[in-house]
Z-matrix of the N, CA and C atoms (Angstrom, degrees):
N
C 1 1.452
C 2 1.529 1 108.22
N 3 1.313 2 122.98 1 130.44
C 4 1.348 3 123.13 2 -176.14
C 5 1.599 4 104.20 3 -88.41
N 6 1.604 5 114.83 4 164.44
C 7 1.113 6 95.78 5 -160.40
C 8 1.875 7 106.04 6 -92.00
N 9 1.405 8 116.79 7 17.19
C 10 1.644 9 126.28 8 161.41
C 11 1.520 10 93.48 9 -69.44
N 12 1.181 11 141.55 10 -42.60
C 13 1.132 12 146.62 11 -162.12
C 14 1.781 13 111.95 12 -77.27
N 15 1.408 14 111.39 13 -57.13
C 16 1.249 15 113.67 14 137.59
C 17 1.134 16 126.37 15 -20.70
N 18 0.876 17 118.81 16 -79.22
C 19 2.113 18 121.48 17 172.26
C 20 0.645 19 122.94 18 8.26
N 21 1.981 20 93.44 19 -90.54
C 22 1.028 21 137.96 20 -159.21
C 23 1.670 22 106.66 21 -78.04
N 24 1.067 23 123.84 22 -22.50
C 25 2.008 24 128.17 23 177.18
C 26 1.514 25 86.83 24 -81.00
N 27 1.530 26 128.94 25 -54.25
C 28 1.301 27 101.00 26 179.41
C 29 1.383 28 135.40 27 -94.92
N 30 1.241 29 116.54 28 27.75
C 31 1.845 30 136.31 29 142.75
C 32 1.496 31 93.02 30 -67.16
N 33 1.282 32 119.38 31 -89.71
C 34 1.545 33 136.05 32 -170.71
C 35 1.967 34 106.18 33 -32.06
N 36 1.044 35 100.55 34 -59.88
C 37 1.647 36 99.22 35 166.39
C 38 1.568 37 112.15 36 -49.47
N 39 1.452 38 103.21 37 -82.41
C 40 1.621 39 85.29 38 -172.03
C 41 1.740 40 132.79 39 -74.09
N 42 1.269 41 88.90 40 4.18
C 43 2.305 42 85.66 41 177.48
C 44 1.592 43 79.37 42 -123.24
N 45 1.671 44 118.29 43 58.52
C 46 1.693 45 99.58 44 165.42
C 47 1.196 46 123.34 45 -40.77
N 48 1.969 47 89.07 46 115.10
C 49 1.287 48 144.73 47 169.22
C 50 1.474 49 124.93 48 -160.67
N 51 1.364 50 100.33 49 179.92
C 52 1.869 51 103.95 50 -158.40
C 53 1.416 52 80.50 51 -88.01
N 54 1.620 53 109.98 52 135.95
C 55 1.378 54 131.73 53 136.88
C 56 1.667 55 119.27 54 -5.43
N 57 1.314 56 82.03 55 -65.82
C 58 1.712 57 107.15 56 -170.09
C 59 1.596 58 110.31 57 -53.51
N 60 1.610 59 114.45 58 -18.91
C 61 1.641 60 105.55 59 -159.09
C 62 1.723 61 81.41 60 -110.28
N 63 1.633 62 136.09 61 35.16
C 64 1.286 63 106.06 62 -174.97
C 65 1.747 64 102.38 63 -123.34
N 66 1.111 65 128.68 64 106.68
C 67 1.224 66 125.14 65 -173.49
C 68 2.251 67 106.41 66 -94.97
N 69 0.952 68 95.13 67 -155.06
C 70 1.445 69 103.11 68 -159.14
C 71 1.996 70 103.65 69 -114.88
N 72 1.672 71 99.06 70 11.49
C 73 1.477 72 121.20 71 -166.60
C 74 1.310 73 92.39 72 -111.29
N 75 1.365 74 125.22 73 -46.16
C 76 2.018 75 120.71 74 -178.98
C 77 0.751 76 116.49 75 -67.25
N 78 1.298 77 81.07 76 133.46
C 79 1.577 78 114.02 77 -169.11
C 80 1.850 79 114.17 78 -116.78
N 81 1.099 80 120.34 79 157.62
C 82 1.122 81 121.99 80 -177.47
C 83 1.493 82 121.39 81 -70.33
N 84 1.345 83 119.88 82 115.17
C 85 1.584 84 126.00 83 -164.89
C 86 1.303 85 130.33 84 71.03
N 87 1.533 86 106.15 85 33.09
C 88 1.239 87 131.63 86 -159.49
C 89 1.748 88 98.40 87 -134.81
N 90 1.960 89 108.42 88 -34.41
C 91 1.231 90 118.39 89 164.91
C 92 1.563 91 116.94 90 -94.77
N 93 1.022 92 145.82 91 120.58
C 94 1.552 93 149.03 92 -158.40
C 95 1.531 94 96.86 93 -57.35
N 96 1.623 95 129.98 94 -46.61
C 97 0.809 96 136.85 95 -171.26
C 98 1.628 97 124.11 96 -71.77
N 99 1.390 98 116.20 97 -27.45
C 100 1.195 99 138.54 98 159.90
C 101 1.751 100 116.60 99 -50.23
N 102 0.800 101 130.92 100 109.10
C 103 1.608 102 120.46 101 -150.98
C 104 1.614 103 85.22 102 -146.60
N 105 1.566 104 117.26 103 -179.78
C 106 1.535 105 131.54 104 167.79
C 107 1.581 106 89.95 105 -71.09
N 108 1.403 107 123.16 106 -60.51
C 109 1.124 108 98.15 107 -173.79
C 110 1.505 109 140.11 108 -68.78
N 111 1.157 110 98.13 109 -29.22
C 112 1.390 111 113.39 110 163.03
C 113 2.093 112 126.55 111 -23.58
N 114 1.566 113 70.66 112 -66.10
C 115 1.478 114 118.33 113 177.90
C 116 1.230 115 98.90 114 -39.34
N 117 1.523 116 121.84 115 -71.55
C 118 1.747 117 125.39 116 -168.02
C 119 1.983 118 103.03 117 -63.96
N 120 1.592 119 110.55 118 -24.34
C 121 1.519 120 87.20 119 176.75
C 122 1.319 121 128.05 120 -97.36
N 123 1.485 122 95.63 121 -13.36
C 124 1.765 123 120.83 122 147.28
C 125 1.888 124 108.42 123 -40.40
N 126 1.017 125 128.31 124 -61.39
C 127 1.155 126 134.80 125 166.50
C 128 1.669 127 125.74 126 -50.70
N 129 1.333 128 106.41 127 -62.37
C 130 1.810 129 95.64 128 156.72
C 131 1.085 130 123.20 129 -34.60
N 132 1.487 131 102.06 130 -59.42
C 133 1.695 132 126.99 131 -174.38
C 134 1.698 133 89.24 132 -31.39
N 135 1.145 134 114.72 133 -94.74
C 136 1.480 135 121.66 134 -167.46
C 137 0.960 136 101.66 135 -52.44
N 138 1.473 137 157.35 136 -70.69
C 139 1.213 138 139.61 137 -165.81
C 140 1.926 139 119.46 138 -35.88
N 141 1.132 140 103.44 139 -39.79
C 142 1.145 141 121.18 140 167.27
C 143 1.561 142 132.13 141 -57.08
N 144 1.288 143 99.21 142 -62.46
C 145 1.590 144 121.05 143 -174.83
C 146 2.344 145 96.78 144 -64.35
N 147 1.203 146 112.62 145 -46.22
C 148 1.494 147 107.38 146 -163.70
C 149 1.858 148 79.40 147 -122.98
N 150 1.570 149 135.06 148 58.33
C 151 1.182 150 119.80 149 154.80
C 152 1.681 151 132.16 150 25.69
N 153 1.292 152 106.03 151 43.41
C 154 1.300 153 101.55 152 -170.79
C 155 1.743 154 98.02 153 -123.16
N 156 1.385 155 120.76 154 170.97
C 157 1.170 156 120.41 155 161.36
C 158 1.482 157 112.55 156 -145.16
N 159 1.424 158 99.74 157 121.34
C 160 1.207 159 138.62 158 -170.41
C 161 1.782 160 129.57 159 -63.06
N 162 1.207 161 140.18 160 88.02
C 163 1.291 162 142.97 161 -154.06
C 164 1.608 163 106.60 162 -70.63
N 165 1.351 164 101.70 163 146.26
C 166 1.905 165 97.74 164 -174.89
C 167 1.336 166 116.90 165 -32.34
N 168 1.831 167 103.57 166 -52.33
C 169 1.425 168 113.35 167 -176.24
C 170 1.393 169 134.00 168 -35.32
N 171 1.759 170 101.79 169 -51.54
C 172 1.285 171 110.97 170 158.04
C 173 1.041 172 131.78 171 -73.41
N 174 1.227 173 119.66 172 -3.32
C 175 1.855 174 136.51 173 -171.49
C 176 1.573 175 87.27 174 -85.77
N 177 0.947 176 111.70 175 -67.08
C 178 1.887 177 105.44 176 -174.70
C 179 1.568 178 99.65 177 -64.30
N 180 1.030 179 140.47 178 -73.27
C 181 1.184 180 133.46 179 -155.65
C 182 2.011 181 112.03 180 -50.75
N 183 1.225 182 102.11 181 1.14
C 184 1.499 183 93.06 182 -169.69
C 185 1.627 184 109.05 183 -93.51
N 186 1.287 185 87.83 184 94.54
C 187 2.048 186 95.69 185 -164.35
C 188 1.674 187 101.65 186 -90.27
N 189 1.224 188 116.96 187 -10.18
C 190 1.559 189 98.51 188 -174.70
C 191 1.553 190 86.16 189 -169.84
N 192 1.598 191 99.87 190 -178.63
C 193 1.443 192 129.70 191 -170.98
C 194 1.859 193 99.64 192 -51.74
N 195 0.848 194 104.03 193 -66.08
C 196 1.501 195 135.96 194 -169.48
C 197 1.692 196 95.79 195 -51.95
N 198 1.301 197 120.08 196 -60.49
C 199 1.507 198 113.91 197 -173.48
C 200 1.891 199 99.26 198 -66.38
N 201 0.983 200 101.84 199 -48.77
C 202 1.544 201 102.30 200 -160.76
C 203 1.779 202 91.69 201 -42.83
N 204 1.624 203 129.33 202 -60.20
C 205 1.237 204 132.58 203 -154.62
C 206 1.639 205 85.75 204 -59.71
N 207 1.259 206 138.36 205 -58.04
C 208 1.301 207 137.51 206 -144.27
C 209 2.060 208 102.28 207 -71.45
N 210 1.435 209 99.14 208 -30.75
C 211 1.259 210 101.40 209 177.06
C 212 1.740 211 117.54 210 -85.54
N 213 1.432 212 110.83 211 -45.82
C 214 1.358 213 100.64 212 157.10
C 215 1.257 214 131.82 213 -49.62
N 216 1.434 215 124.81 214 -6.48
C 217 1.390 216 120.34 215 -175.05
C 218 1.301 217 111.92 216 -102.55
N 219 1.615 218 126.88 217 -8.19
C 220 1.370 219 140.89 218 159.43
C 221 1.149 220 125.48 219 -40.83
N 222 2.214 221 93.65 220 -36.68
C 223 1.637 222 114.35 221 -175.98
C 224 1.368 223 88.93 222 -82.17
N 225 1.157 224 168.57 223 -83.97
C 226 1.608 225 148.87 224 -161.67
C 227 2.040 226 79.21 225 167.56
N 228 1.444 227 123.85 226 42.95
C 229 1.646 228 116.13 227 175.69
C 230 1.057 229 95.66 228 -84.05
N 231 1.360 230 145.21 229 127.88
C 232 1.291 231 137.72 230 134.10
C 233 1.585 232 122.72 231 -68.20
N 234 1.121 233 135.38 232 125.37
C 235 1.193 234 150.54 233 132.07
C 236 1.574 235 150.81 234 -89.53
């Protein structure tokens, strides 16, 4: 599994939903399922999946698919 693939299973894991509906355009509160709460298990989620831990700063700033990859990669993610 590459780690785009990663991601995207852990978007789909934590705002249960299909894989299939998550592009690199969602954005937060833009998906119904995407919620505040959502959001914080969205955050485990990744902390988890690529072992990293994540600073508030980037915790708020992670508005969509696209930021999250650009901010996980700060932590040393390659994609």
């Amino acid at each position: 599994m590459t780690t785009n693939d990663q991601l995207y299973a852990a978007f789909a894991t934590a705002l249960q939903i299909d894989a299939a509906v998550i592009t690199d355009a969602m954005a937060y509160n833009q998906q119904p399922e995407w919620d505040s709460v959502a959001h914080m298990a969205l955050v485990a989620e990744l902390e988890s999946v690529f072992d990293v831990m994540l600073d508030t700063d980037d915790i708020l700033a992670m508005s969509s698919v696209a930021a999250a990859r650009t901010i996980l990669a700060k932590y040393g993610v390659v994609f």
